[in-house]
N, C-alpha and C positions, 0 to 999 in steps of 0.2 A: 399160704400167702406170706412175704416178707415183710417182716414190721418195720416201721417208719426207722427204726435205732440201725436196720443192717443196710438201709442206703445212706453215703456220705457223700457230702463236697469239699472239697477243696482247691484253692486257686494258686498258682505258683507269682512269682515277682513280676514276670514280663503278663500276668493277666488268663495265662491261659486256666483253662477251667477244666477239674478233673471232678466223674462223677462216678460211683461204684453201689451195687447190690452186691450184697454176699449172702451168697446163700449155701450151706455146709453141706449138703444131702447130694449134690451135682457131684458127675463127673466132668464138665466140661466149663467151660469159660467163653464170652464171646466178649471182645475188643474194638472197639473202632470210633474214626477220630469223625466229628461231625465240623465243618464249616457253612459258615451261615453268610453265603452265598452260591446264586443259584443264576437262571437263565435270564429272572428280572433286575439284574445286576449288571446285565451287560448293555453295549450298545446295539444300534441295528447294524453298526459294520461289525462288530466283534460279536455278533448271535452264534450263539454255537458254540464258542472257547470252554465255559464251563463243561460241558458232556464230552469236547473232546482232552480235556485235560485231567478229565477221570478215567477217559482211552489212555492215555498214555501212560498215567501214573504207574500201572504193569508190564512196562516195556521197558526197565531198564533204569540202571543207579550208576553212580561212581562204584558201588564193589557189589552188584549183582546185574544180571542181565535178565531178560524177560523169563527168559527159562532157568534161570536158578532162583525166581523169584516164586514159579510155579514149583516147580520139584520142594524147596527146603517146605512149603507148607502144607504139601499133599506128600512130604517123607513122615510127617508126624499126625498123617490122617486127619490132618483143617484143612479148611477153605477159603478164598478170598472174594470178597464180591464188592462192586460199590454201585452209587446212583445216582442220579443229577434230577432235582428238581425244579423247581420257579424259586424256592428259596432255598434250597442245602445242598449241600454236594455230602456225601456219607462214602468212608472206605472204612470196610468191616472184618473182621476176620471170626473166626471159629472154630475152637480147637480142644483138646482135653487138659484138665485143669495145668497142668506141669509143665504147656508149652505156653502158657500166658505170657513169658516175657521172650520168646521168640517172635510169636505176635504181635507183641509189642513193640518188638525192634526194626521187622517190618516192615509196619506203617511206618514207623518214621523214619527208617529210609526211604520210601518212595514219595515222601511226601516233603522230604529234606536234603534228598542227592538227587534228582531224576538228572537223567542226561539230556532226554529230547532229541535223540539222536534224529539226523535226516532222513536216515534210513524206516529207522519205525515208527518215523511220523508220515512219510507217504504210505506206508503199508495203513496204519490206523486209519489217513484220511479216505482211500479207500474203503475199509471197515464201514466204518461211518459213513459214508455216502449209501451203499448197500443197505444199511439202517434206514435211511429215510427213503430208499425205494421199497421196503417191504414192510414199511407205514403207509405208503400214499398207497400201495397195493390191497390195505387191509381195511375196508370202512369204517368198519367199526371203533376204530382204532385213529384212522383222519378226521373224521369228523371233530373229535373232541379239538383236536387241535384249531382247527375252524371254529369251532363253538367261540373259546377262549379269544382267537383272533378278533371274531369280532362283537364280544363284549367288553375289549380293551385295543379297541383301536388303535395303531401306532404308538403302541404301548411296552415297554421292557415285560411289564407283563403277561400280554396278549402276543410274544412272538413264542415259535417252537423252542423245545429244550434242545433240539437235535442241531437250531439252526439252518442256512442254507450251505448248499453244496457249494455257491459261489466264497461265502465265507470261509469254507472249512476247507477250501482251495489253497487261499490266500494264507493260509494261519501259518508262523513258522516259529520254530524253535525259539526265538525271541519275543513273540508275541506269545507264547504262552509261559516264558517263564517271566514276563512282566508281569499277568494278569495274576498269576498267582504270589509272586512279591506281593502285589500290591493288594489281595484279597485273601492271602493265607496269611494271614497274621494273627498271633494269637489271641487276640482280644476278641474275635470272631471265630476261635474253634472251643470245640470243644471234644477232650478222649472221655469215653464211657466206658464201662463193662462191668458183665451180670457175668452170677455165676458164681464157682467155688473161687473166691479168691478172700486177700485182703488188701482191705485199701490201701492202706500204708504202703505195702506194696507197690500197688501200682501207679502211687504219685512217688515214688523211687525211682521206677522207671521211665518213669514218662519226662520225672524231669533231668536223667541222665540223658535219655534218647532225644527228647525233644530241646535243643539249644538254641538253634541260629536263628530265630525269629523273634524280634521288635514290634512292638505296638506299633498300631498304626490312625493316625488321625481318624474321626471319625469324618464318616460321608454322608453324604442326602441319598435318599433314596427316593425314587420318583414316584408320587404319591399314585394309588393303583383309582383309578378314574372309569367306572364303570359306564357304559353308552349302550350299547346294545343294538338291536337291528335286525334284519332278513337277509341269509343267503342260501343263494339254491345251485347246485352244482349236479349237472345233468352226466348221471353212467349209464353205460347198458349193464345195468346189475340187478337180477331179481328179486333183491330187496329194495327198498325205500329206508335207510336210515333216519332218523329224527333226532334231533338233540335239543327240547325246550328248558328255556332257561331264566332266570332270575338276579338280578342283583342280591347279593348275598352278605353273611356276616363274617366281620373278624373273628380270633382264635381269642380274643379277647371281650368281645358285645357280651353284653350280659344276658343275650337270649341262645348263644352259642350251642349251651346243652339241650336247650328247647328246637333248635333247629334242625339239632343230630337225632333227637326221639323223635322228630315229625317226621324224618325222612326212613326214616326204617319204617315208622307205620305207613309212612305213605305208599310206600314204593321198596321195601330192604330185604321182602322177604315173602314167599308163598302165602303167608297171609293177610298182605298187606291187601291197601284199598285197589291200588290199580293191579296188581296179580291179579286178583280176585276177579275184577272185572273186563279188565282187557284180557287176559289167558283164558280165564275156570269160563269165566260166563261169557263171554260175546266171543273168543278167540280168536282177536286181532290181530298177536303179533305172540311169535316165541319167545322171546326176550323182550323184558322192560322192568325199568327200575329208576330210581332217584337216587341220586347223591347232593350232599354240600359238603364242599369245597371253601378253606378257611384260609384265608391271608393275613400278613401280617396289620393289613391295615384295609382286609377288604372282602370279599369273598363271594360263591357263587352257587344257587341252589339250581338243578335241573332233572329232566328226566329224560332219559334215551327209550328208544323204541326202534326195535326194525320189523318192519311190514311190508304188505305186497303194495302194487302202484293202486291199485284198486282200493284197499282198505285204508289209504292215508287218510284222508277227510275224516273218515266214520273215527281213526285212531284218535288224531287229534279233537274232534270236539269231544270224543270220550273221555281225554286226560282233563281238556277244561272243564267239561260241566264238574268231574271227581275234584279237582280243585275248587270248584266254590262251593261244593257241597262241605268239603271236609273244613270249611272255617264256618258254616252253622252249625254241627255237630261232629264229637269227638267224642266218644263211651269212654266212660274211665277203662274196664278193659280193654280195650286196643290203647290208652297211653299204659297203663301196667304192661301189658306184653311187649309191647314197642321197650320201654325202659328194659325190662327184663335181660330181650336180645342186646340189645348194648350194653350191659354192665355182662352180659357172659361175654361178649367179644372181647370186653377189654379183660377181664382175668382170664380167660382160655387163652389170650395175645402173652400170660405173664407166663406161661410154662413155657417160653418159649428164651433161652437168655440173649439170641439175636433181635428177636422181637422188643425185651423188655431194656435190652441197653440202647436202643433206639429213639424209643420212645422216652427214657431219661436225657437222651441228650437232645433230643428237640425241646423238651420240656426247659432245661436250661438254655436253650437258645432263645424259645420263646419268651421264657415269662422269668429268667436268672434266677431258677429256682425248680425243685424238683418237685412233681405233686402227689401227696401220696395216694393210695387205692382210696382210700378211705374217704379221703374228701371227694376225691370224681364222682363216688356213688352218692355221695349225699348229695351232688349238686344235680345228678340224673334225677335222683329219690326223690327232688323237691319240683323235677315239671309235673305241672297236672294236667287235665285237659283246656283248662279255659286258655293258661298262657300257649295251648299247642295253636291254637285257634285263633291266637291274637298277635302270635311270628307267623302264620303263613301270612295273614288280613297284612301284615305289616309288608312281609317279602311282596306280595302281587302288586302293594301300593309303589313300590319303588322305580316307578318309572317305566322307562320302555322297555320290554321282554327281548329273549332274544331268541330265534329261529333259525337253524341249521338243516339243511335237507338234502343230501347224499344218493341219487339213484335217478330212476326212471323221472319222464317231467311231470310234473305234478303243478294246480291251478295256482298258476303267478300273485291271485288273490288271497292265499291263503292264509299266509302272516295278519294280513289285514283281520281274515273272519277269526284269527285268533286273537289278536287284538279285543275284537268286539266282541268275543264269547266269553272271554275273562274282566271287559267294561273299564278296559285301563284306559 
């Protein structure tokens, strides 16, 4: 494990923030610049611009073009990847310790010359269109988006990452080199990287490569306003998708890590409560499990399930009764094992140096500060059962739930008996 002394920060004059692991035993290094901006940053006519301006970011510079941008990083055996969420956009790279400042130069060209040419911006917006036909084709996969939609109603937060086709129609070379003026400024990024290196280093490079960007005023961000509700969306598909849900915790509620142990025991893993009894014992459904979901100022506990048209009922009132059950009893074994599985995910996450310079730079984006191994465990270390017992009691009180159902039709009444088998 790396000790607290081999990660550093350091912030340069225009604000931007540089954060590094070193670790001497690697052959390799992984690099990449995080922006703390995401899909809930947009409007409803510009939905979409973030995912598609991390398409384009590989298509070309003032002194590379898409394919010399592919070749120089797979001529030295790395790779390039990146990713749009509701709050970050991340462009990553990975490579052996001695090209770190190739990949370093990079990213900041493509995040500091892109051309936007017309040309590979109609091919990308194809790309992307393509993309969200083989989301709306994949259930498993749209529903969540519906989920989100409608526990954030006309929401920055509650629209897709992907956006709509009509938007991403419309977007042009100018519309995307506005949005990124005006959202890649340094004050909102942040470069990371783990790995054989050293820091000095790479705040050399970063602040040789990195120049033409100015702070930028700070903005509102529109408050995430959770609502919730019933939607049913009728396929010929021989599943029944489900997606029940909850208003949920910030990355910052002081029940945060209690949320994250309840959902593993709940739902994270072959021995959780509902494995156990919706798969091992009653065999309702192949897949199911719980996630929460952490915003900057909001967030969202749920569980998925896909079943036949015939077992929907018996599924759902299975997950509610296992919901009120599991807030009058909690075995201190299953929070130990619950804890356990999360502190190995997160250090089996640190051998990884694209994993662990990731997770450094959300952490400075989140909370302007890195946090070390040490304290996360001790703040898992410290749930026990009764606070596991007293965040779900809290998460069911929070209002109206929300229901998502993807398949065959199923009884219009249902949301309701779910309502009232949960007594919200």
């Amino acid at each position: 494990m790396a000790t607290r002394e081999s990660v550093q920060l350091s912030t340069l004059e225009n604000g931007l923030r540089i954060i590094s692991e070193s670790t001497s035993t690697l052959e390799t290094a992984s690099v990449g610049v995080w922006v703390n901006t995401g899909s809930r940053h947009e409007t409803k006519n510009n939905n979409g611009i973030s995912h598609l301006l991390e398409h384009m970011a590989f298509k070309g510079t003032t002194t590379r073009t898409a394919r010399n941008i592919a070749e120089e990083i797979e001529n030295v055996g790395g790779h390039l990847n990146a990713y749009t969420s509701k709050e970050q956009t991340a462009y990553y790279a990975k490579v052996l310790r001695h090209d770190l400042p190739l990949a370093t130069e990079i990213l900041s060209d493509i995040l500091e010359n892109p051309t936007f040419s017309e040309d590979e911006l109609a091919k990308e917006k194809e790309v992307v269109i393509q993309e969200m036909g083989q989301t709306r084709d994949t259930p498993d996969e749209i529903i969540f988006d519906q989920f989100q939609e409608l526990a954030y109603p006309d929401q920055p937060i509650g629209r897709p990452i992907l956006g709509t086709a009509k938007n991403v129609r419309a977007f042009s070379p100018k519309s995307l080199s506005e949005y990124m003026a005006n959202q890649y400024t340094p004050d909102r990024m942040v470069v990371s990287a783990a790995g054989n290196l050293k820091h000095e280093d790479l705040v050399d490079l970063t602040a040789n490569f990195f120049q033409k960007r100015d702070p930028a005023p700070d903005r509102d961000l529109d408050q995430a306003e959770y609502v919730g509700g019933f939607v049913q969306e009728q396929r010929d598909l021989d599943q029944m998708h489900i997606v029940l849900g909850f208003d949920g915790l910030a990355y910052e509620d002081e029940d945060y890590y209690a949320l994250q142990v309840f959902s593993v025991l709940f739902g994270g893993g072959m021995s959780s409560r509902l494995f156990q009894k919706i798969r091992e014992e009653k065999g309702l459904a192949y897949s199911v499990y719980s996630f929460a979901t952490s915003y900057a100022d909001g967030g969202l506990f749920g569980i998925y399930a896909g079943t036949s048209q015939e077992a929907t009922a018996e599924l759902v009132e299975t997950i509610c009764h296992e919901l009120k059950e599991v807030t009058k009893h909690i075995t201190n074994t299953e929070t130990s094992r619950a804890c356990a599985q999360l502190k190995s995910g997160l250090l089996m996450s640190l051998e990884s140096t694209s994993s662990r310079c990731g997770q450094l730079a959300r952490q400075v984006l989140l909370f302007g500060r890195p946090l070390s191994h040490e304290e996360i465990i001790k703040k898992i270390d410290a749930v026990d059962s009764k606070q596991l017992m007293q965040v779900i009691q809290k998460i069911l009180s929070r209002g109206c739930p929300t229901m998502t159902t993807l398949g065959p039709k199923t009884d219009s009444d249902q949301f309701s008996q779910f309502q009232a088998s949960l007594q919200i």
